[in-house]
VEXKOLVO-170469 format. One record per residue (C-alpha): residue number from 1; chain; residue in three letters; x, y, z negated. Coordinates in steps of 0.001 Angstrom, whole numbers, plus 500000, padded with zeros to 6 digits. Layout:
BEGIN
KEVO tinu dovex lumpa      x      y      z
KEVO  NUM     A   ala      X      Y      Z
...
***
This chain:
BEGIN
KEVO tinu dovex lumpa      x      y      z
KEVO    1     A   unk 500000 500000 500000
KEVO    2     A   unk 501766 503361 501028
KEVO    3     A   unk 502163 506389 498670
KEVO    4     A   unk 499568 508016 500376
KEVO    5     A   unk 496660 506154 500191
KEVO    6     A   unk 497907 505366 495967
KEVO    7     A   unk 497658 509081 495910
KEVO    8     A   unk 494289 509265 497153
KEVO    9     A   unk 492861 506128 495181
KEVO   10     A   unk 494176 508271 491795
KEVO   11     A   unk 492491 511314 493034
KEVO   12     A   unk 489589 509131 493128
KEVO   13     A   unk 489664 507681 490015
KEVO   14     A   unk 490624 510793 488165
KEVO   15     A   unk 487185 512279 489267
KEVO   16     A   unk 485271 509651 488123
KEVO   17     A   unk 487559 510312 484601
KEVO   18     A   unk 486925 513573 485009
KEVO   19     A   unk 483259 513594 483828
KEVO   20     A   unk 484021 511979 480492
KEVO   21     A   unk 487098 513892 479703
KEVO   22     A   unk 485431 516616 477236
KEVO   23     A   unk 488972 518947 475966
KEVO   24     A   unk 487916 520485 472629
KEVO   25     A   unk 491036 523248 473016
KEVO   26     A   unk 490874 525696 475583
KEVO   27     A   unk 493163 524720 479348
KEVO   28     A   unk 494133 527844 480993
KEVO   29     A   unk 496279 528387 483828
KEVO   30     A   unk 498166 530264 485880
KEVO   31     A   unk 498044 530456 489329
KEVO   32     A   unk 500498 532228 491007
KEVO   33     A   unk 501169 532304 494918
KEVO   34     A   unk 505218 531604 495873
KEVO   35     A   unk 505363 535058 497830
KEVO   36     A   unk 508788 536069 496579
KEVO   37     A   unk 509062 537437 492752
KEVO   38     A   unk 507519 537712 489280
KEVO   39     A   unk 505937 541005 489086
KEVO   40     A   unk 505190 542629 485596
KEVO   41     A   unk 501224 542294 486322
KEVO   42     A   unk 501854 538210 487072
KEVO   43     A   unk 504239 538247 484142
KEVO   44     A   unk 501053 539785 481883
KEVO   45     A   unk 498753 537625 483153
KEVO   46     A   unk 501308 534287 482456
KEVO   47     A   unk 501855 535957 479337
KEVO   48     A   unk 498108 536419 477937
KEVO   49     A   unk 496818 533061 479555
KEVO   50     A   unk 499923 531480 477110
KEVO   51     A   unk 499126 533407 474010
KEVO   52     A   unk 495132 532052 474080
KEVO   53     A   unk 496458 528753 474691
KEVO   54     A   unk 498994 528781 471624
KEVO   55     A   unk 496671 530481 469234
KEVO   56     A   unk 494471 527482 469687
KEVO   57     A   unk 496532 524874 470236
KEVO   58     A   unk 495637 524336 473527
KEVO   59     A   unk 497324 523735 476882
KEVO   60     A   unk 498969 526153 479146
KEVO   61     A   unk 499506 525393 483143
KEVO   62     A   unk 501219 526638 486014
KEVO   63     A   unk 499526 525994 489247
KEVO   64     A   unk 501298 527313 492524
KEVO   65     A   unk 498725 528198 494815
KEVO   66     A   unk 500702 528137 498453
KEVO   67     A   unk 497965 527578 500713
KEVO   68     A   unk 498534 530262 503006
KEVO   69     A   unk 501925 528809 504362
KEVO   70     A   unk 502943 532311 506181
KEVO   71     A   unk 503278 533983 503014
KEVO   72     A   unk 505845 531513 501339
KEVO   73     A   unk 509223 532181 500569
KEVO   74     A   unk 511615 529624 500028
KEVO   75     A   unk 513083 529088 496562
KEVO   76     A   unk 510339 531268 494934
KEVO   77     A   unk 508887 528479 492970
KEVO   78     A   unk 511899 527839 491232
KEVO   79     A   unk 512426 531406 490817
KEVO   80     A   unk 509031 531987 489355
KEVO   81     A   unk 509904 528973 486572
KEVO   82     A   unk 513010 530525 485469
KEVO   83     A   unk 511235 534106 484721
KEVO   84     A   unk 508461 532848 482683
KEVO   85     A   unk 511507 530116 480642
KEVO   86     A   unk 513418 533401 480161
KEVO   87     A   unk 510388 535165 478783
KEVO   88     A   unk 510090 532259 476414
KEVO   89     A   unk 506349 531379 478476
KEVO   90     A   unk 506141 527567 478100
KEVO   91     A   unk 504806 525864 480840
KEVO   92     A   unk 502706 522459 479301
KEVO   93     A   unk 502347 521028 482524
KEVO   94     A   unk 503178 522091 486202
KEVO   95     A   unk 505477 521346 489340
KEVO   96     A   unk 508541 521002 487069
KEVO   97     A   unk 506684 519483 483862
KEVO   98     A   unk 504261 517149 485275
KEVO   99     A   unk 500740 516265 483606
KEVO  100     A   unk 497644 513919 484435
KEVO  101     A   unk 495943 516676 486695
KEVO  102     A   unk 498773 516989 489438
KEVO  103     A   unk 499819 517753 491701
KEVO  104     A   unk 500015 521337 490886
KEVO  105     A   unk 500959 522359 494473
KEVO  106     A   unk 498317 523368 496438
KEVO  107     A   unk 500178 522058 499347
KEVO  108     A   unk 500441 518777 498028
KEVO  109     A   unk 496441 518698 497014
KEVO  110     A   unk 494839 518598 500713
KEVO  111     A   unk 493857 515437 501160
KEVO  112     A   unk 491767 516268 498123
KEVO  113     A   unk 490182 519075 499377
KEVO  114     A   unk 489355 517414 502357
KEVO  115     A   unk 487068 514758 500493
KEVO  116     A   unk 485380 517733 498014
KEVO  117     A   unk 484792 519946 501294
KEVO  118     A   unk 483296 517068 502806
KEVO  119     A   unk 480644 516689 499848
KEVO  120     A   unk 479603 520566 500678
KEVO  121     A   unk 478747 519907 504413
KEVO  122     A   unk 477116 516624 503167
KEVO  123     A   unk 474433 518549 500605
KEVO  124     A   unk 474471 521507 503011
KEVO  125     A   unk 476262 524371 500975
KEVO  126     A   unk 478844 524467 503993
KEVO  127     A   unk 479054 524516 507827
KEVO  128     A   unk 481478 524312 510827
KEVO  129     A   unk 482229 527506 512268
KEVO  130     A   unk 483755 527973 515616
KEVO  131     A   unk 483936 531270 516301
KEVO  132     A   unk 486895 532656 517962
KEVO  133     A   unk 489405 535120 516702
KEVO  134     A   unk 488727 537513 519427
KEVO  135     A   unk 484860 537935 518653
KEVO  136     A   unk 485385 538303 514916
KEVO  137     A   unk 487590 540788 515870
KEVO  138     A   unk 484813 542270 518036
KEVO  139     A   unk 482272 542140 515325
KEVO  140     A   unk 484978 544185 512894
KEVO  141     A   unk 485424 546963 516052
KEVO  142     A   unk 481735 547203 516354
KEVO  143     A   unk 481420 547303 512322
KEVO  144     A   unk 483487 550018 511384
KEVO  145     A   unk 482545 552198 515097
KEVO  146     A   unk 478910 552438 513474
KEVO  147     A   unk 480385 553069 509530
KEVO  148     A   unk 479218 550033 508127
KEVO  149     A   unk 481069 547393 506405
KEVO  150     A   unk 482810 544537 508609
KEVO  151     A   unk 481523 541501 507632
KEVO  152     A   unk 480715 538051 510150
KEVO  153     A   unk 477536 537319 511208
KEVO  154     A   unk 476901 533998 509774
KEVO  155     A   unk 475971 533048 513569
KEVO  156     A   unk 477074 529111 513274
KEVO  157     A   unk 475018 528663 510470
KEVO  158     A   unk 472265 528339 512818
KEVO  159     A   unk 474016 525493 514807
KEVO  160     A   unk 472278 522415 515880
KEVO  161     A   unk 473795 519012 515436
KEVO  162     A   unk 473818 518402 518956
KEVO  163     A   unk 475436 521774 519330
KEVO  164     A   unk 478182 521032 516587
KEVO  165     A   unk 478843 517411 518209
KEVO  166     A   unk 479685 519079 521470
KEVO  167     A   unk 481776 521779 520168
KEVO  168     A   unk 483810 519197 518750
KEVO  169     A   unk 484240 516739 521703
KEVO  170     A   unk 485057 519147 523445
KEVO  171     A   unk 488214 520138 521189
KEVO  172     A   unk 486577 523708 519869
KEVO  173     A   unk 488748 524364 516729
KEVO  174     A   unk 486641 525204 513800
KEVO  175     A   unk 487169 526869 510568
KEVO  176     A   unk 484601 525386 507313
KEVO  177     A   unk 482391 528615 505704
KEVO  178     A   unk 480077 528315 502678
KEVO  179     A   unk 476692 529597 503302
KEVO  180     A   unk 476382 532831 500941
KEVO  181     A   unk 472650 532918 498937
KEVO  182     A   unk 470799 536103 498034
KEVO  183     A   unk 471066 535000 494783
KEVO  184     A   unk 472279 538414 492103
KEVO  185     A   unk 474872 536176 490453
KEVO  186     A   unk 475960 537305 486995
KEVO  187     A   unk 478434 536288 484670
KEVO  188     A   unk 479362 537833 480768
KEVO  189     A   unk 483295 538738 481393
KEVO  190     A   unk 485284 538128 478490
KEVO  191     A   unk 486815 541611 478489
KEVO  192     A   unk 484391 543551 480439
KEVO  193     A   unk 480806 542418 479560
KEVO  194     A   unk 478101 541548 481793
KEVO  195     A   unk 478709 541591 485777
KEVO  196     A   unk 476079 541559 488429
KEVO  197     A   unk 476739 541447 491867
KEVO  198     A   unk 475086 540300 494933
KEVO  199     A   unk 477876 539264 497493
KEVO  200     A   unk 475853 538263 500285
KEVO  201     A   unk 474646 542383 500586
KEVO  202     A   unk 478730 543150 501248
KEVO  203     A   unk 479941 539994 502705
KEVO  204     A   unk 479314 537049 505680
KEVO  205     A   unk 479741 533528 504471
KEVO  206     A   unk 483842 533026 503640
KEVO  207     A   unk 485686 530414 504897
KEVO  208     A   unk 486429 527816 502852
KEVO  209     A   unk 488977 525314 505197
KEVO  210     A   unk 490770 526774 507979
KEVO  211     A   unk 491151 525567 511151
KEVO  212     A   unk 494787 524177 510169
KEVO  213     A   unk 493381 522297 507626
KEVO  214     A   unk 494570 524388 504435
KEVO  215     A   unk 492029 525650 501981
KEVO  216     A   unk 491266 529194 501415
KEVO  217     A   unk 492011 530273 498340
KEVO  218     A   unk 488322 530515 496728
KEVO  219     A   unk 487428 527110 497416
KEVO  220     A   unk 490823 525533 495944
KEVO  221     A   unk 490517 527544 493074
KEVO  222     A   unk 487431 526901 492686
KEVO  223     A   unk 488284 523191 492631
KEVO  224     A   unk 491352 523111 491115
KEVO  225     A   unk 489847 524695 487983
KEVO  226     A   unk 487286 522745 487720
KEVO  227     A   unk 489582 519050 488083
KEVO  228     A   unk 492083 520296 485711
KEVO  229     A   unk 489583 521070 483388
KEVO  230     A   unk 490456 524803 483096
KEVO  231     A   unk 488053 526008 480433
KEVO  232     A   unk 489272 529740 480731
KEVO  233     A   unk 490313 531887 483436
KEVO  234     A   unk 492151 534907 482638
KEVO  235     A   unk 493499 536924 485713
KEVO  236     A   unk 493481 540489 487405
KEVO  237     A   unk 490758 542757 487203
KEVO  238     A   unk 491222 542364 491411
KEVO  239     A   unk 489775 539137 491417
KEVO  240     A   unk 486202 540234 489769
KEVO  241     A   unk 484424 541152 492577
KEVO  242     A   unk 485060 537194 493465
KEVO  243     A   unk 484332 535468 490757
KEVO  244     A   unk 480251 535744 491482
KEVO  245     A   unk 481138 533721 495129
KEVO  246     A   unk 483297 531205 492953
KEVO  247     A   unk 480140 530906 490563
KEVO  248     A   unk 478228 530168 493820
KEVO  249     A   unk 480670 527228 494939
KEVO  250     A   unk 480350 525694 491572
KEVO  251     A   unk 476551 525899 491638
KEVO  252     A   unk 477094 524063 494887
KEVO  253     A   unk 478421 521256 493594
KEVO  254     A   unk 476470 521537 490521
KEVO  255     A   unk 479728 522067 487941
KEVO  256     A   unk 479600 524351 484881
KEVO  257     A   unk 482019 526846 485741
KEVO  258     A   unk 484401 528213 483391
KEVO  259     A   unk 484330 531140 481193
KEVO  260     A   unk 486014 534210 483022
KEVO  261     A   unk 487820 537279 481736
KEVO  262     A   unk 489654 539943 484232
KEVO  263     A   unk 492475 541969 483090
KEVO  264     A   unk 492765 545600 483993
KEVO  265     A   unk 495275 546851 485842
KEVO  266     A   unk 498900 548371 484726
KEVO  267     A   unk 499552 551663 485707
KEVO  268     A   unk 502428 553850 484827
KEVO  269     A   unk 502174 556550 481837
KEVO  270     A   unk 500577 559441 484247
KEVO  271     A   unk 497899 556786 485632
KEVO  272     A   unk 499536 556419 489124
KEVO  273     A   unk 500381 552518 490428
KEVO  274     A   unk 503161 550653 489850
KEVO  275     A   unk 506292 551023 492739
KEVO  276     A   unk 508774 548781 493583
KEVO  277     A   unk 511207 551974 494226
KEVO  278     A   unk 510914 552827 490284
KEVO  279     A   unk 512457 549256 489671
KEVO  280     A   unk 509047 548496 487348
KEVO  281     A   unk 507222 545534 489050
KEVO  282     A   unk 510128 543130 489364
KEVO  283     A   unk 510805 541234 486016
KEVO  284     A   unk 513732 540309 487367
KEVO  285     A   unk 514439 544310 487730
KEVO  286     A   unk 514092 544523 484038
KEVO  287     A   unk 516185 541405 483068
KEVO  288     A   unk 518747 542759 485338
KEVO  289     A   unk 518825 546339 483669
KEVO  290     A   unk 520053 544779 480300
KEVO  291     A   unk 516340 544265 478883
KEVO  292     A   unk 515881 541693 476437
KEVO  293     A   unk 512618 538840 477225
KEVO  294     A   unk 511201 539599 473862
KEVO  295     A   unk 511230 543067 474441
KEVO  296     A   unk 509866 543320 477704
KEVO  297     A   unk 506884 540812 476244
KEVO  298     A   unk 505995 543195 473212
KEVO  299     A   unk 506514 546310 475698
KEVO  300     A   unk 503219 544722 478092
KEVO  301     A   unk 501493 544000 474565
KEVO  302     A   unk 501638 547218 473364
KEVO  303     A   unk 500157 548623 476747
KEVO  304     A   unk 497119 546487 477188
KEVO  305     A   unk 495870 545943 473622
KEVO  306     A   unk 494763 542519 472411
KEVO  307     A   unk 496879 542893 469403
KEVO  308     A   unk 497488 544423 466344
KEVO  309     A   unk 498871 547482 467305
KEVO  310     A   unk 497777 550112 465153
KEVO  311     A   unk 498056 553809 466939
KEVO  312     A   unk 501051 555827 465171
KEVO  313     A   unk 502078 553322 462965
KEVO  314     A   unk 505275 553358 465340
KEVO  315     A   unk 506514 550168 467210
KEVO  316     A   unk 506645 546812 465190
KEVO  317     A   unk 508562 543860 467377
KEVO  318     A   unk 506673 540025 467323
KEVO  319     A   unk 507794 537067 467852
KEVO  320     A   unk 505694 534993 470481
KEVO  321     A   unk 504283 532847 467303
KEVO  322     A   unk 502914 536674 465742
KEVO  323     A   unk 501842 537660 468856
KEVO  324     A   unk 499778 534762 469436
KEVO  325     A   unk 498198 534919 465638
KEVO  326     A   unk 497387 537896 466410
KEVO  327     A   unk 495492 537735 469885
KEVO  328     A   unk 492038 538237 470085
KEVO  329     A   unk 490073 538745 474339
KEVO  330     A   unk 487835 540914 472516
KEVO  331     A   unk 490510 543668 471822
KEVO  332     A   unk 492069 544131 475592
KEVO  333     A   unk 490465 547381 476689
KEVO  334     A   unk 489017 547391 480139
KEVO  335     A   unk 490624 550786 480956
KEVO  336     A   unk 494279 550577 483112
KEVO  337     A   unk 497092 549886 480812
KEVO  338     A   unk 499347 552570 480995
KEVO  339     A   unk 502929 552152 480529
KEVO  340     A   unk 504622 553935 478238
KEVO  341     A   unk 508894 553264 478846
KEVO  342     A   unk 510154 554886 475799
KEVO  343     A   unk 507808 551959 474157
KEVO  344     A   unk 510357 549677 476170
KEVO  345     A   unk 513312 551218 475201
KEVO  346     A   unk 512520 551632 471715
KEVO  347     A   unk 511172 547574 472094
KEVO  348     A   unk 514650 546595 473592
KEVO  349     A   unk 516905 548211 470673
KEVO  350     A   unk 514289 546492 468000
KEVO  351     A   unk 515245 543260 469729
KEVO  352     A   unk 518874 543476 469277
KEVO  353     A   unk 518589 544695 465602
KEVO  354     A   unk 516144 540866 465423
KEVO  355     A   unk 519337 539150 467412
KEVO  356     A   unk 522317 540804 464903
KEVO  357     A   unk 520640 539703 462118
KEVO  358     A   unk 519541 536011 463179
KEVO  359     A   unk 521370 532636 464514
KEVO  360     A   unk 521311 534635 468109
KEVO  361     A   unk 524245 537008 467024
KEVO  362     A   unk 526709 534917 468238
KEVO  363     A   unk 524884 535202 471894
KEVO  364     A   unk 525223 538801 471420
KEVO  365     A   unk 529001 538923 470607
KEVO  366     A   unk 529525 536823 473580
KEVO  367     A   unk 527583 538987 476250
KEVO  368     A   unk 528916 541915 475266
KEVO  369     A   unk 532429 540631 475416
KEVO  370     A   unk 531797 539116 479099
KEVO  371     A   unk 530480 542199 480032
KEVO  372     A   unk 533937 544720 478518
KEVO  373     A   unk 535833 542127 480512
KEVO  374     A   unk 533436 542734 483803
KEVO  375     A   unk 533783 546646 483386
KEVO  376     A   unk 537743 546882 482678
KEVO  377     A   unk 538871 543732 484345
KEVO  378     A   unk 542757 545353 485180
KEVO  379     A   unk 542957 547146 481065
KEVO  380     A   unk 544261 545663 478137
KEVO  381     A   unk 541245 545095 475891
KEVO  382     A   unk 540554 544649 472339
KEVO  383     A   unk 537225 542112 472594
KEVO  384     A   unk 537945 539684 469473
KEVO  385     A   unk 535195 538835 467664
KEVO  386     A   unk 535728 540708 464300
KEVO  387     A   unk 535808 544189 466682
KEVO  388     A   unk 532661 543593 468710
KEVO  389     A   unk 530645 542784 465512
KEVO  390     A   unk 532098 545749 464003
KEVO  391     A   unk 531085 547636 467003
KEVO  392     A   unk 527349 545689 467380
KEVO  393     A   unk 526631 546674 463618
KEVO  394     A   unk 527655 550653 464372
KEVO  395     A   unk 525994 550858 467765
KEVO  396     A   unk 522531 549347 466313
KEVO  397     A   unk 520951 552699 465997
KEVO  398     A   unk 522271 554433 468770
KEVO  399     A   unk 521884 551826 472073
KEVO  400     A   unk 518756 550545 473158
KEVO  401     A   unk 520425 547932 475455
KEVO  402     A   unk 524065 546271 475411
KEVO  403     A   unk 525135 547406 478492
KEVO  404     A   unk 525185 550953 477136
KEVO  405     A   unk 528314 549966 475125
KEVO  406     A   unk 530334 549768 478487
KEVO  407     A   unk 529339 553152 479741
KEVO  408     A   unk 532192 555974 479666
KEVO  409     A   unk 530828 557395 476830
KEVO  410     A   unk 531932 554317 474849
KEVO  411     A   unk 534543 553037 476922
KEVO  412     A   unk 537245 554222 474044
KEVO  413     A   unk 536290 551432 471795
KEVO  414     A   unk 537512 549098 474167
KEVO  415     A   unk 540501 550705 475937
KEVO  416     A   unk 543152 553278 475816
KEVO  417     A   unk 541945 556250 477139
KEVO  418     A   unk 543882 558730 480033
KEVO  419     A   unk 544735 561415 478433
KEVO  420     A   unk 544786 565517 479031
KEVO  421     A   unk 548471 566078 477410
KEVO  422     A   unk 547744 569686 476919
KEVO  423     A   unk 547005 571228 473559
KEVO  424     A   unk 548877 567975 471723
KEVO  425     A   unk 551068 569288 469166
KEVO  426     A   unk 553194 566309 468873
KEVO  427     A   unk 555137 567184 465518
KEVO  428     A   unk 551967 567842 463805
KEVO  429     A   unk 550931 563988 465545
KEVO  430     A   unk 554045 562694 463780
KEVO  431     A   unk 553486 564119 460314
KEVO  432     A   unk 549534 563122 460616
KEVO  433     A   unk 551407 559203 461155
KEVO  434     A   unk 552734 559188 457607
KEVO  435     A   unk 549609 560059 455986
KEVO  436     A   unk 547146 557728 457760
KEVO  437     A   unk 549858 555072 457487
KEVO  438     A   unk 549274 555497 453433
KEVO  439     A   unk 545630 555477 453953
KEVO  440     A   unk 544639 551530 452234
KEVO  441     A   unk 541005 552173 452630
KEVO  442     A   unk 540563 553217 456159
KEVO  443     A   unk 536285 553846 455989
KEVO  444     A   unk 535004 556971 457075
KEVO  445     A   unk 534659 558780 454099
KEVO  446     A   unk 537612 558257 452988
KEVO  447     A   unk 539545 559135 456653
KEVO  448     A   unk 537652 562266 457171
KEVO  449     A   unk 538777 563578 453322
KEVO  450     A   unk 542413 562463 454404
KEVO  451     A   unk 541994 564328 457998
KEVO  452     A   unk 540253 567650 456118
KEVO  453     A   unk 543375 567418 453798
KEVO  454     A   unk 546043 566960 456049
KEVO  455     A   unk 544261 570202 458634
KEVO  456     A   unk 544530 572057 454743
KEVO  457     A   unk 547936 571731 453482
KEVO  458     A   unk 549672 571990 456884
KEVO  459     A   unk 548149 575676 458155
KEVO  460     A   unk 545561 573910 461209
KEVO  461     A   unk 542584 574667 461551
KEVO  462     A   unk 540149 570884 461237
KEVO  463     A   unk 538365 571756 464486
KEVO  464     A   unk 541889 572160 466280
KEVO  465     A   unk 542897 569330 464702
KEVO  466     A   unk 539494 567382 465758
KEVO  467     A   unk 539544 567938 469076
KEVO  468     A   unk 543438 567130 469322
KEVO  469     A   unk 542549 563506 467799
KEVO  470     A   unk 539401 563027 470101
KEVO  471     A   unk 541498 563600 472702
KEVO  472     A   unk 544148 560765 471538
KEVO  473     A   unk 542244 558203 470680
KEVO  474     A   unk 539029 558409 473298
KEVO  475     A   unk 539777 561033 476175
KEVO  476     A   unk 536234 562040 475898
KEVO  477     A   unk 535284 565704 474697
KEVO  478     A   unk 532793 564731 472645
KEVO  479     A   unk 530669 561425 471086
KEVO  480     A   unk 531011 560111 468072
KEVO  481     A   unk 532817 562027 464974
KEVO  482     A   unk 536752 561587 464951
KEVO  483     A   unk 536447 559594 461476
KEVO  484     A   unk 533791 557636 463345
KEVO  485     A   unk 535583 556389 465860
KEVO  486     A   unk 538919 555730 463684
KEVO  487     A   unk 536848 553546 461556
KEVO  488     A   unk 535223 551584 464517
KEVO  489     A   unk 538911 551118 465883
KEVO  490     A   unk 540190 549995 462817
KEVO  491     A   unk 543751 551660 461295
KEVO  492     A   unk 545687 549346 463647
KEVO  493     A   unk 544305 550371 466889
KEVO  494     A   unk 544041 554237 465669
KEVO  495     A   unk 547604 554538 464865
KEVO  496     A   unk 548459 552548 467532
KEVO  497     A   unk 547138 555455 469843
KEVO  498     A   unk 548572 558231 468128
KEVO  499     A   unk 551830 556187 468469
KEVO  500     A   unk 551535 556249 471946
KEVO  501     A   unk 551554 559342 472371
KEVO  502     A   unk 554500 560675 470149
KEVO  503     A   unk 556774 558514 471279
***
């Protein structure tokens, strides 16, 4: 017996299981298409589909949805996987993870919507079209020249079967619609409340199968959902105005459909969409630009509500476990969620303050060394262990991501800096040796009353004498105070500098 045919007998059987498999915990998916990269929308909707299923201890499933073939980019699945793993989004079954209800490729799942389309032209809900391209196109021309909305005709519905038979022996290609009723379909949305809508007023009867065989992408969501027992469906507020034709397929095949809830959209702070030239759709823009997953997961929370989150109490990082206690549908607000990127900054530095003081340190001290040895590959560098904690424990309150301590401004605590040789008084250098060489306890307090004593009993003024130090040990004009920096270099590497230059 070949693969193929096993594969269809289990499709078979797993209907028939189907109708006594009754889940008690909520099964919600996500359903993404492989069209290139995780934006921060799919990332949201991953991200709140994951939370309801781990507050109730139910099951959370990635579905790739790649029936329009033209669309698909290669490698994106595995892409896709590796943003939501780096989020820290667990995936309970799907393409990589397996499960009882796969495939979970749409592409691999068409000999099973062959046999379910099949049951809709059997009880009548569906019907061969074979209209050509060219007169749909005709009937859009003719639509939108008399300002009215383009919609198709329904024309085959009308087809006889002697009609149909002929069209087909003759080689016609067809496509499969679903005949549309007049029906006002309503459903109670989980974040927006009641919706009423009568699609057959604004729309012809949608194809369900195209001509190459592949399933649009209402009908295999509609019966993907309901075979994998999906018992929630939280996506985009742009899928709403479908969800009363999916409620019509299901009452076609006479399924209870799930219960649906549309998130809004994300907009930036002044209301205006999303662009992919402000680097703030792509997650993997984000991850790139030094921001941390748990971060950029509270940063969506705090736009969108859902949580906790109470106004002007300031910003208050979770863990994926507190996030998830905390989620309750009934709190996202139906308006836009605006973005607010000083939330995301402020999020980001939180996250490294959770890292320093956890088991993750260690990743820290690592990155942040890789990254010194990126920027200055050709410099002698100071990166041991013992100096980039030093430096991770100063910088805590003054970097919202790790990358900021291999900018220029900070580029001093991990190199010797070029120098402007002008307005160094070496003799005064040399005498300034002896004292800091003295100097047991070499913390900031005590350096700058050393520094203030030294500029006192030998006739320089301390802002002279400042600058002259800044100068030696950073290059830089100004950043941190000079009994800052001393103290982050540590009395070896500060005298060491000053050395340098009164040799």
């Amino acid at each position: 017996m070949n693969s193929s045919l096993l594969t269809r007998l289990f499709s078979s059987q797993l209907y028939v299981l189907h109708k006594r498999i009754h889940t008690k915990t909520p099964r919600v998916r996500f359903a993404p298409s492989p069209t290139g990269y995780l934006h921060l929308g799919g990332l949201r909707t991953a991200l709140y589909n994951y939370l309801f299923a781990k507050s109730r201890n139910g099951t959370f499933i990635l579905r790739i949805e790649d029936t329009d073939q033209t669309r698909k980019v290669e490698g994106s699945i595995d892409t896709l996987v590796a943003d939501l793993e780096w989020a820290g989004i667990e995936c309970h079954e799907g393409p990589k993870h397996g499960g009882m209800f796969g495939p979970y490729v749409q592409s691999e799942r068409l000999h099973i919507y062959q046999d379910y389309m099949n049951k809709l032209l059997d009880n009548g809900s569906a019907y061969k079209c074979f209209c050509t391209e060219r007169r749909l196109n005709l009937l859009r021309r003719d639509a939108v020249r008399s300002q009215l909305t383009p919609k198709y005709d329904n024309r085959c519905r009308n087809l006889t079967a002697a009609e149909i038979k002929e069209k087909i022996n003759n080689g016609t290609p067809y496509c499969v619609r679903f005949k549309l009723s007049s029906d006002c379909s309503s459903f109670e949305d989980l974040i927006f409340g009641g919706i009423a809508y009568d699609v057959s007023l604004n729309e012809g009867d949608p194809v369900l199968m195209k001509s190459d065989g592949f399933p649009t992408y209402h009908f295999a969501n509609v019966v993907d959902d309901y075979l994998m027992n999906i018992t929630h469906v939280l996506r985009g507020v742009e899928w709403q105005i479908s969800t009363t034709k999916h409620l019509l397929i299901y009452k076609a095949f006479g399924w209870s459909p799930p219960q649906y809830g549309h998130l809004p959209l994300i907009v930036n702070s002044d209301g205006t969409k999303l662009s992919k030239r402000q680097s703030d759709v792509k997650v993997e823009d984000y991850r790139n630009n030094g921001i941390l997953p748990l971060a950029l997961v509270n940063y969506i929370t705090l736009s969108g509500g859902g949580f906790d989150h109470v106004p002007g109490a300031g910003v208050r990082l979770k863990t994926m476990d507190q996030l998830a206690e905390e989620f309750q549908i009934e709190r996202i607000s139906s308006h836009p969620s605006r973005l607010n990127p000083d939330l995301l900054q402020e999020c980001n530095r939180l996250d490294i303050k959770r890292m320093m003081s956890s088991s993750e340190r260690t990743r820290l001290v690592t990155k942040l060394q890789e990254l010194v040895k990126q920027t200055y590959p050709e410099q002698s560098l100071n990166v041991t262990d013992e100096h980039v904690n030093s430096v991770l424990n100063w910088a805590i309150t003054r970097i919202t991501r790790i990358e900021d301590l291999v900018s220029p401004k900070f580029g001093f605590l991990w190199i010797l800096p070029s120098r402007n040789q002008e307005d160094i008084n070496v003799d005064l250098l040399k005498k300034l040796l002896g004292h800091l060489e003295s100097l047991n306890d070499f913390e900031e307090g005590t350096i700058k009353s050393r520094l203030k004593e030294f500029s006192s009993n030998n006739d320089v003024k301390f802002p002279v004498l400042m600058k002259m130090l800044r100068s030696v040990l950073s290059g830089l004009s100004e950043g941190p105070s000079v009994a800052e920096m001393m103290h982050l270099l540590g009395k070896s590497q500060s005298l060491d500098r000053i050395k340098a230059i009164v040799r």
